[in-house]
Structure formats: C-alpha cells, structure tokens
C-alpha positions in Angstrom: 3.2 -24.3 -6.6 1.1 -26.3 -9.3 4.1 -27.8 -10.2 4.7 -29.4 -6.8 1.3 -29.9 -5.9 0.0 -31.3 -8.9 1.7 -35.1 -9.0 0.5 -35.4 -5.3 -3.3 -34.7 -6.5 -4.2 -37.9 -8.0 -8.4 -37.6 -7.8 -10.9 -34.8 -8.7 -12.4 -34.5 -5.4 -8.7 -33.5 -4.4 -8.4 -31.0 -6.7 -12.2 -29.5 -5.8 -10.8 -29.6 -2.1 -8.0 -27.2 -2.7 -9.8 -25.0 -4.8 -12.7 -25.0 -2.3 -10.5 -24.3 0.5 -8.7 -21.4 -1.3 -11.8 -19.5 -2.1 -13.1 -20.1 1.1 -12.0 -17.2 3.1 -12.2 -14.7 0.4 -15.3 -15.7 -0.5 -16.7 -15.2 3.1 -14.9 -12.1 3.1 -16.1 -10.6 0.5 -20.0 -11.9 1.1 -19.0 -9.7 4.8 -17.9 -6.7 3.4 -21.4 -5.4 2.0 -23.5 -6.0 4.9 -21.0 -4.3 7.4 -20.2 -1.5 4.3 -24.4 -0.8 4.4 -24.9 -0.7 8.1 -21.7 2.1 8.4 -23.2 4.2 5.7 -26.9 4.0 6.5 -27.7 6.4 9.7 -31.4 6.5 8.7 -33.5 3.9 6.9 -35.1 6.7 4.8 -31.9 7.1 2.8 -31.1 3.3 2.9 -32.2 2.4 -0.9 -29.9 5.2 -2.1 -26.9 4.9 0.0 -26.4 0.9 -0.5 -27.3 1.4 -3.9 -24.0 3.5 -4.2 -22.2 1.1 -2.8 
C-alpha cells in the first residue's frame, strides 16, 4: 500500500494527513476504553482507587 500510495504523496503535510487520519479512530478508541472500563468496575467510590488502579 506504501508502494502505491507513496508517488501520489508529494508534500509533508500529505503524509501527516494520512498518518493522522489512521490513528485517529484507534486513538479515540483506545482514550474510550478506560473511562467506560472504570465506570463498569467501580460499584462504590470507596473501592475506586483500587479497582482502576488494576486496570
């Protein structure tokens, strides 16, 4: 795929696109996961320290 894509990429800020937009969504994913992973493990905010800190 570099192979194809790589004579059509003449500028840096072409290449930063791409690789911005490829990281995007796994990025934002990933940035997701922890918040939503906390709140399903956390039933009381006593034990929230503990439990997120075994995540």
């Amino acid at each position: 795929m570099v192979a194809e894509l790589g004579p059509l990429m003449t500028s840096r800020w072409q290449v930063f696109a791409i690789c911005f937009a490829g990281l995007l969504v796994p990025t934002f994913l990933m940035g997701l996961s922890l918040p939503l992973l906390a709140k399903a493990v956390v039933a009381r905010i006593e034990q929230a320290a503990n439990r997120i800190g075994l995540l």
